[in-house]
C-alpha positions as CSV (number, residue, x, y, z in Angstrom):
1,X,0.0,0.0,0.0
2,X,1.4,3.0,-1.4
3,X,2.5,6.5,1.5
4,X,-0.8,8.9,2.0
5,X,-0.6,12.2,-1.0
6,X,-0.3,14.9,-0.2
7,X,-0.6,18.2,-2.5
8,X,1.7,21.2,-2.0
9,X,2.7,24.3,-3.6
10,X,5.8,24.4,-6.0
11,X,8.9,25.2,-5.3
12,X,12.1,25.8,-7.1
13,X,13.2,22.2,-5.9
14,X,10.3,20.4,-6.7
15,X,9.0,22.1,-10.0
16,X,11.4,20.1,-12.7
17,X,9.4,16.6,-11.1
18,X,6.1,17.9,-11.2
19,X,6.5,19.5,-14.8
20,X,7.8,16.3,-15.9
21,X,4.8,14.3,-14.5
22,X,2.4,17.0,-16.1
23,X,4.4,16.7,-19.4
24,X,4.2,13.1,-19.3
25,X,0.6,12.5,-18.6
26,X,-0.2,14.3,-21.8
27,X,2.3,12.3,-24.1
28,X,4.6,15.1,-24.5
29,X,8.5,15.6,-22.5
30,X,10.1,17.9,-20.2
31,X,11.0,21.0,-21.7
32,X,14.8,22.0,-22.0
33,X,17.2,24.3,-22.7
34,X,15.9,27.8,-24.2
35,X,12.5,26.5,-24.5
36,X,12.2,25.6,-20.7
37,X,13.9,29.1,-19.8
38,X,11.5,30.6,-22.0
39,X,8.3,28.6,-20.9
40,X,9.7,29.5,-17.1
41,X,9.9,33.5,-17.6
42,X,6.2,33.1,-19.2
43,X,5.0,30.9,-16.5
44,X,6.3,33.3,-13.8
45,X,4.7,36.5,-15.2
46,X,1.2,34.6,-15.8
47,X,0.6,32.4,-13.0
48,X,-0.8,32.5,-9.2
49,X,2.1,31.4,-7.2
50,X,-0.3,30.1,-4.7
51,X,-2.2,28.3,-6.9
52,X,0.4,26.2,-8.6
53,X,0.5,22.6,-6.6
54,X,2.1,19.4,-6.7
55,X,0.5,16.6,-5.8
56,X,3.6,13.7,-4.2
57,X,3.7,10.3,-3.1
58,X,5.9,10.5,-0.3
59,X,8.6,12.7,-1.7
60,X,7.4,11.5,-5.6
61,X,5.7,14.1,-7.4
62,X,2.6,12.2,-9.3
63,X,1.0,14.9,-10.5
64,X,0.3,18.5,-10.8
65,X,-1.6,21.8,-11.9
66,X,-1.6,25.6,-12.3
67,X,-3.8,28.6,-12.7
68,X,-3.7,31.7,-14.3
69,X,-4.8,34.9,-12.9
70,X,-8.0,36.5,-15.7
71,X,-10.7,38.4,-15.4
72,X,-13.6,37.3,-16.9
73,X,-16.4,38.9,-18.4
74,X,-20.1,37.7,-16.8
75,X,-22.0,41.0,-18.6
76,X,-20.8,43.9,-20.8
77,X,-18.7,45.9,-18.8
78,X,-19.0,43.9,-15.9
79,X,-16.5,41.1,-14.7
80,X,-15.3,39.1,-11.9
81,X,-11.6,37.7,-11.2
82,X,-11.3,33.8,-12.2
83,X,-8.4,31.4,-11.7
84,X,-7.9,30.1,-15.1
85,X,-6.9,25.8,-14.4
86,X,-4.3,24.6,-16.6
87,X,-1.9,22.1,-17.4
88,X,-3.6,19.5,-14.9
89,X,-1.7,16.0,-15.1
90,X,-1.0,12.8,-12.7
91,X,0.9,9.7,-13.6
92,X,-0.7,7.0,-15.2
93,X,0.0,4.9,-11.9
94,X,-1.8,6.3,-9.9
95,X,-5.4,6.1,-11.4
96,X,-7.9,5.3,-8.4
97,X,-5.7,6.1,-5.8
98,X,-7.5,9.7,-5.6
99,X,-4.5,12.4,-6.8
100,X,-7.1,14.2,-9.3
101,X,-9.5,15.0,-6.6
102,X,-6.9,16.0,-3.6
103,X,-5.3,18.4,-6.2
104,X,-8.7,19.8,-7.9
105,X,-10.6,20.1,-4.3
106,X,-6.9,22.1,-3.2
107,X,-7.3,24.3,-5.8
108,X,-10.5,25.3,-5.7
109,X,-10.5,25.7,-1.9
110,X,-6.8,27.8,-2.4
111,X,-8.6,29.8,-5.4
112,X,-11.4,31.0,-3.1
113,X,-9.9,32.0,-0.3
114,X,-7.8,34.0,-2.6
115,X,-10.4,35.8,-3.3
116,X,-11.5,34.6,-7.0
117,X,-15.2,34.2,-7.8
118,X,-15.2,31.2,-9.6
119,X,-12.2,28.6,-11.6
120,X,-12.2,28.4,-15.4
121,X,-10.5,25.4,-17.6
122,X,-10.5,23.7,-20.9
123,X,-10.9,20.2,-20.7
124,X,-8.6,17.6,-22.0
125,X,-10.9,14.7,-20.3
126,X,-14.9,16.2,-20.2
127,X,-15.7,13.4,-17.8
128,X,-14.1,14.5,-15.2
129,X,-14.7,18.1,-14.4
130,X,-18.5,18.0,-13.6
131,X,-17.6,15.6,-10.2
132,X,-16.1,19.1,-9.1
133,X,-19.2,21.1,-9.7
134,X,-17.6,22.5,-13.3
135,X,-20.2,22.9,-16.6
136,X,-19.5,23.8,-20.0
137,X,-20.1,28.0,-20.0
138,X,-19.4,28.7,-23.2
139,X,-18.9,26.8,-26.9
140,X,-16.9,27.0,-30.0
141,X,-16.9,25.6,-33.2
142,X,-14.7,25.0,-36.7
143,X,-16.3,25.9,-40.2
144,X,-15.3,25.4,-43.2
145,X,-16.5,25.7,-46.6
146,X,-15.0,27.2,-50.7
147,X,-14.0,30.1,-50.8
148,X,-15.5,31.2,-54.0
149,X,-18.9,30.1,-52.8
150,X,-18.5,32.1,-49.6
151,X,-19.5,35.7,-51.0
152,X,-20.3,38.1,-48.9
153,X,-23.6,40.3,-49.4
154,X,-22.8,44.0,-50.1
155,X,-22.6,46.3,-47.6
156,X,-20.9,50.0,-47.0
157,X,-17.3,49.8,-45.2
158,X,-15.9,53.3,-44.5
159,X,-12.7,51.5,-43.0
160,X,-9.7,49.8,-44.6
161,X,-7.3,46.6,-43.7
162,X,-3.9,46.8,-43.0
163,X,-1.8,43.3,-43.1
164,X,1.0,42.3,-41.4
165,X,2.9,39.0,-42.6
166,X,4.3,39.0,-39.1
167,X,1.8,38.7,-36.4
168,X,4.1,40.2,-33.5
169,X,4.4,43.7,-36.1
170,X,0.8,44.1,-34.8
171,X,1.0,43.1,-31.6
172,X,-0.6,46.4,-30.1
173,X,-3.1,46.8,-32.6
174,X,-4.0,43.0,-31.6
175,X,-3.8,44.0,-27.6
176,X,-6.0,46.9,-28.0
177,X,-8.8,45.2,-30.4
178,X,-9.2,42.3,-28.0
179,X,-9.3,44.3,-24.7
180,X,-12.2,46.3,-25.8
181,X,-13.8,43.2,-27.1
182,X,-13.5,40.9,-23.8
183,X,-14.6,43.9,-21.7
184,X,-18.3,43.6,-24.0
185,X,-18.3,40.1,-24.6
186,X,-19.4,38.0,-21.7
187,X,-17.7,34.4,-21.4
188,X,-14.2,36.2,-22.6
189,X,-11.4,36.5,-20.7
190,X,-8.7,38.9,-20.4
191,X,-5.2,38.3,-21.8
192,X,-1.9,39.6,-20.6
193,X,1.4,40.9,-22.2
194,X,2.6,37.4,-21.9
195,X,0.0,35.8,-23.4
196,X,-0.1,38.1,-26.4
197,X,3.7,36.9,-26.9
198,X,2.8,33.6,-27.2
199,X,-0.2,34.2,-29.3
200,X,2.3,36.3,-31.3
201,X,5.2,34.4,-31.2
202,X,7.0,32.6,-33.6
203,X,6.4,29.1,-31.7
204,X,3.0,27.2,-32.2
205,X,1.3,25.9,-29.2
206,X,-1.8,25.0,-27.9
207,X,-2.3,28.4,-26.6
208,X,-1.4,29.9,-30.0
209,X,1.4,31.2,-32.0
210,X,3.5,30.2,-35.1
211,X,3.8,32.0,-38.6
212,X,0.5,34.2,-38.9
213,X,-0.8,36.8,-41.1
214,X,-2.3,39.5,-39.2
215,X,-4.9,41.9,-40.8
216,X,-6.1,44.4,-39.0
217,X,-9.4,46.4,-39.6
218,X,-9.3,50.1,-38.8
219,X,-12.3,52.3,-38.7
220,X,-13.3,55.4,-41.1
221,X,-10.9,57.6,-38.0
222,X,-8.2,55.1,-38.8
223,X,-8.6,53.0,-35.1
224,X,-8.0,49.4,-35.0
225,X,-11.6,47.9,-34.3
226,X,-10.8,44.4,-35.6
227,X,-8.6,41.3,-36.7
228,X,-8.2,38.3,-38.1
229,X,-5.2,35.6,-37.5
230,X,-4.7,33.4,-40.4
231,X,-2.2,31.1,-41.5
232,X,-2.2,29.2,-44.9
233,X,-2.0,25.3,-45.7
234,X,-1.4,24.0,-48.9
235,X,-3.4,20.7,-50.7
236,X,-3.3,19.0,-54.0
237,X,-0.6,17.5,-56.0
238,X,3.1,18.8,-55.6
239,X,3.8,17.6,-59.5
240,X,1.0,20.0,-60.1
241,X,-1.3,23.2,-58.9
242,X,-0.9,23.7,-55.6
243,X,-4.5,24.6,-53.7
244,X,-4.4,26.4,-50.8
245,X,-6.4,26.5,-47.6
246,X,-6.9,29.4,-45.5
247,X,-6.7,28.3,-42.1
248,X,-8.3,31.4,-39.7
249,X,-6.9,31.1,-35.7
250,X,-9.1,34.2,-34.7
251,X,-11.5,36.4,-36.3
252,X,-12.8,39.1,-34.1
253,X,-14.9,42.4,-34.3
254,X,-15.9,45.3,-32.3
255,X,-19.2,45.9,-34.7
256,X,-20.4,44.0,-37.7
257,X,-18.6,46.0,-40.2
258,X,-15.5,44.9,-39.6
259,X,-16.3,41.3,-38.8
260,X,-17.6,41.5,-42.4
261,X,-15.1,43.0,-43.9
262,X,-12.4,40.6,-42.4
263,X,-14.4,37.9,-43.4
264,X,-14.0,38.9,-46.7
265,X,-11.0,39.3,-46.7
266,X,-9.8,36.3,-45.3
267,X,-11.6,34.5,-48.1
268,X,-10.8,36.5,-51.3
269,X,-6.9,36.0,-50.9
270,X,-5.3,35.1,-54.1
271,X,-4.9,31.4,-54.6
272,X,-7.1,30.6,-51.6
273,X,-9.4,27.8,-52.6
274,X,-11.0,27.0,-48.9
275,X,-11.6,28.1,-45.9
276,X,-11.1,26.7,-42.0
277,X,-12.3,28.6,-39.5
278,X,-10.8,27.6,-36.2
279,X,-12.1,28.6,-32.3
280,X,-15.2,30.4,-34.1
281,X,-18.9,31.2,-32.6
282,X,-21.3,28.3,-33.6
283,X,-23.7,30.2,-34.9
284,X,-21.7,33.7,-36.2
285,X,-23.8,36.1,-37.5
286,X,-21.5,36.7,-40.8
287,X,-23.4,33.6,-41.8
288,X,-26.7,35.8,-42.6
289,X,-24.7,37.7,-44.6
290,X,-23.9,34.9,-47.1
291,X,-24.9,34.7,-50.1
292,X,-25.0,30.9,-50.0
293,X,-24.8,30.5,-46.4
294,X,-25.0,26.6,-46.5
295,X,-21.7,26.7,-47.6
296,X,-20.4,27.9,-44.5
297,X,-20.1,24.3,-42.8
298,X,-19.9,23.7,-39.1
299,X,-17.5,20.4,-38.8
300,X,-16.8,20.7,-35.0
301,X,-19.0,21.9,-32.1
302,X,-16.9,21.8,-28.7
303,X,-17.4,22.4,-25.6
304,X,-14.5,25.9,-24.4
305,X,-14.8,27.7,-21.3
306,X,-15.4,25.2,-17.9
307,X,-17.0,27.1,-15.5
308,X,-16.7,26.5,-11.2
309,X,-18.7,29.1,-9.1
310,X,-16.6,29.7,-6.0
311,X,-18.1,32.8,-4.4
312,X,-21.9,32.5,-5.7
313,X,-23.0,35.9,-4.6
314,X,-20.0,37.7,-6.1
315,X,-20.3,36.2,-9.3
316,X,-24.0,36.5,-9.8
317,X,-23.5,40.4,-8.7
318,X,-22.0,40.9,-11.9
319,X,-24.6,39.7,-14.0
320,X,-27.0,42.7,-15.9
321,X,-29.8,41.4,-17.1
322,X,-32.5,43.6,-18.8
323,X,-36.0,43.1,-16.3
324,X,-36.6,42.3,-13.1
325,X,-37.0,38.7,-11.8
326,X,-37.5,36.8,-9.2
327,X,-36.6,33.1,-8.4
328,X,-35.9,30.3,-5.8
329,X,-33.3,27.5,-7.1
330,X,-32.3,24.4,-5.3
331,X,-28.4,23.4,-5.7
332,X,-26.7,20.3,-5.2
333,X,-22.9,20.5,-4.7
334,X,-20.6,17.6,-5.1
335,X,-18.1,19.0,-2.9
336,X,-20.7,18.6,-0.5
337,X,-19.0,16.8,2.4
338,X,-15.3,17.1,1.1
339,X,-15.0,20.8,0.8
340,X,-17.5,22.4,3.3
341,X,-16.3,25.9,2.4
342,X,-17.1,25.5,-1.2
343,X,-20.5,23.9,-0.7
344,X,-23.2,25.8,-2.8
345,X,-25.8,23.3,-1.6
346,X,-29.7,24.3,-0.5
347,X,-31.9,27.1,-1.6
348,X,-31.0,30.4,-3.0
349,X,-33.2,33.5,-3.8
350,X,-32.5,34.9,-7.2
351,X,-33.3,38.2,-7.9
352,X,-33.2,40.9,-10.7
353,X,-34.0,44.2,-10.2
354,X,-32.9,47.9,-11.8
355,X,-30.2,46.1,-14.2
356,X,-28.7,44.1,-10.9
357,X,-29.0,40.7,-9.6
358,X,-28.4,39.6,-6.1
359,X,-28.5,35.9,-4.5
360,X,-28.8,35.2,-1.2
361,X,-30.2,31.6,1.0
362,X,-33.6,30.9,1.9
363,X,-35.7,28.5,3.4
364,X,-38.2,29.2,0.6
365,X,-39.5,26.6,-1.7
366,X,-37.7,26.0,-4.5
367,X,-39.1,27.0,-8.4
368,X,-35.4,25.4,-10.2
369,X,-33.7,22.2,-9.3
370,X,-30.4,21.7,-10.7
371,X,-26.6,21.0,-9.6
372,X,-23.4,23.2,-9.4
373,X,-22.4,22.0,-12.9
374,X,-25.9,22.5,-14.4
375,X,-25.9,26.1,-12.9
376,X,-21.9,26.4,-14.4
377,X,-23.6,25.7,-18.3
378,X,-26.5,28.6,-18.0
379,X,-25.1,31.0,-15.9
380,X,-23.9,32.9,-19.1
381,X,-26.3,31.5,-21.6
382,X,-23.9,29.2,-23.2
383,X,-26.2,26.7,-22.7
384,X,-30.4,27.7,-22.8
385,X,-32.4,27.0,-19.9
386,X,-34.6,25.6,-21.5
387,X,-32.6,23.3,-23.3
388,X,-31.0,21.9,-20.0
389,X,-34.8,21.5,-18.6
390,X,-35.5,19.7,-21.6
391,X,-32.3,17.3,-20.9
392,X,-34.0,16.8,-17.1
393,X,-30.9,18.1,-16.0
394,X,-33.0,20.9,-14.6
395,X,-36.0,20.6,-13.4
396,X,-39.1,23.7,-13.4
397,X,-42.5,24.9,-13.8
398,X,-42.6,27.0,-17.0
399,X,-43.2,30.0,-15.2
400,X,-40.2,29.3,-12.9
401,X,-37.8,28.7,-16.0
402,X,-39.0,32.0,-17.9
403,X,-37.6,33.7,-14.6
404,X,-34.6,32.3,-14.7
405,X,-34.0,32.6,-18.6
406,X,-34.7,36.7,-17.6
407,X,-31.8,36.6,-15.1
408,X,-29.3,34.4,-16.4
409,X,-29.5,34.2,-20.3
410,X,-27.9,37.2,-22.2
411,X,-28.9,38.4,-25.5
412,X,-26.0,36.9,-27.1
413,X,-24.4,33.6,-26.4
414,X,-21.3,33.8,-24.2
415,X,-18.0,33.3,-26.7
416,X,-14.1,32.7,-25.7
417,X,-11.4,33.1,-27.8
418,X,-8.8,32.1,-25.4
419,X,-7.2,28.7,-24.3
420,X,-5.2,27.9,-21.7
């Protein structure tokens, strides 16, 4: 029978053991040389120091996670401060023995009494996340479809494009485009001068980067209000014409107009013969400006932003929806018994009022019955209400789930751009 695990935070001495576990469990190896030095420098100017833990078998590491300190947007305008989970691994040995939840229950207990409202992740294994109260917030997709059947319907642009061939030339353009659109866009999250050099840089990795095209969009007063990272990939025969593929990272807008005109753009570059649109809304509204909008194919549909409420009352605070509502809901936790200080169970009044919501506990009868994880996927909308009633994984009178649509459900559906 193996020592009792413990979890503690990183040190200098113990960091190269867990990074090699973390490494490991996802097929990849240690880091070294400039790449570790670099990855090192990034890590220590984007991480919570607190919040980066070990998990050891006696003096064996076995495992191990981080977080990232973001701000995330709940409501135009309006966020709350999120510990972004990343780069969670444990050795293949020690399946069952209970590593995962001592170094997912640490976190989250660590993250909140830090002071974060909830904890934010992209899942690698989507199994495992709602046993800690997490739900799918927000969703992206991949389209893809030919170029010369994606057309865009006329419409007046007073602005122009500027294109880099080096993503890192328009590196502050970039910054500035996405800050203003996270701060109106709720499920995004913020991005530091860290991140952008990754995004930027001339390495790919799963958060980004690697040879991009950059084109920017820049209003009718010449500012940046727009951009679209693109690389290109080529197909066909190399005896013969080469086809190529334009393969879009990000495509963002701060109004319509330049989403369009990017869009555009990114599909009437000579020699293009098809389009991929990576980490892209499922449902973007360029598609009603097709001419043959059929063409524009979803392939993928995927679950992005996981979503763990910490601090219930802080984080619903910062929603702003647009009436007043009023409504009981019954939560079950399953930290319930393992983490008392996290434990969102019983009743809680909802309730909307002058462009605010608050949330507080009651002994009133409940009108909603779902779990932490259920509340996680409509919090923001990413998920309808309805739909999750539908699914029985909420449960409500009609009159009780139109209440809850008014205080949770935005007008538009939550959208990340961002991994980590």
């Amino acid at each position: 029978m193996g020592t009792e695990l413990t979890v503690q935070v990183v040190t200098d001495a113990t960091r190269d053991a867990v990074h090699r576990v973390v490494s490991g469990s996802f097929g990849g190896q240690p880091l070294s040389g400039e790449k570790k030095e670099r990855s090192r420098s990034l890590a220590r100017r984007m991480d919570e120091p607190e919040l980066e833990f070990g998990v050891f078998d006696g003096d064996r590491a076995v495992g191990g996670g981080r977080a990232v300190d973001l701000q995330f947007t709940v409501a135009p305008d309006s966020t709350v401060r999120a510990a972004g989970l990343a780069g969670v691994g444990v050795d293949a040995t020690m399946t069952g023995r209970g590593a995962m939840r001592r170094l997912l229950e640490r976190h989250l207990e660590r993250a909140h009494e830090l002071g974060y409202a909830c904890s934010l992740l992209t899942a690698s294994e989507t199994s495992l996340y709602g046993r800690f109260g997490y739900g799918p917030a927000t969703w992206s997709a991949i389209h893809e479809g030919p170029t010369d059947r994606l057309r865009v319907k006329p419409f007046d642009d007073p602005g122009r494009i500027e294109l880099h061939q080096v993503a890192a030339d328009a590196v502050e353009e970039l910054e500035l485009v996405h800050d203003r659109w996270a701060a109106r866009t709720p499920g995004a999250t913020s991005r530091s001068a860290p991140w952008w050099e990754i995004i930027a840089g001339p390495e790919e990795t799963w958060i980004g980067g690697g040879p991009q095209f950059a084109a920017v969009h820049h209003d009718a007063d010449g500012t940046p209000d727009g951009y679209a990272l693109y690389t290109w990939e080529a197909a066909g025969d190399d005896d013969g014409p080469v086809d190529q593929r334009v393969v879009v990272n990000e495509l963002i807008g701060l109004d319509l107009t330049a989403e369009l005109a990017l869009f555009r753009f990114v599909t009437t570059v000579p020699m293009v013969r098809s389009l991929r649109w990576r980490m892209a809304p499922v449902d973007p509204r360029i598609r009603w400006w097709l001419e043959q909008q059929r063409q524009l194919r979803l392939v993928t549909r995927t679950d992005r932003l996981w979503l763990r409420i910490l601090d219930l009352p802080g984080f619903v605070g910062a929603l702003r929806p647009g009436d007043d509502a009023e409504v009981v809901v019954q939560l079950d936790d399953p930290l319930a018994g393992h983490v008392p200080t996290l434990d969102l169970s019983g009743n809680w009044r909802f309730r909307a009022a002058d462009g605010a919501v608050t949330v507080e506990r009651t002994d009133a009868e409940a009108g909603i019955r779902t779990d932490v994880s259920g509340l996680g996927a409509v919090i923001l909308g990413g998920t309808p209400v309805g739909r999750m009633r539908a699914a029985r994984r909420l449960h409500g009178g009609a009159r009780d789930v139109r209440r809850f649509e008014t205080i949770v459900e935005p007008a538009t559906a939550p959208f990340s751009q961002t991994r980590f």
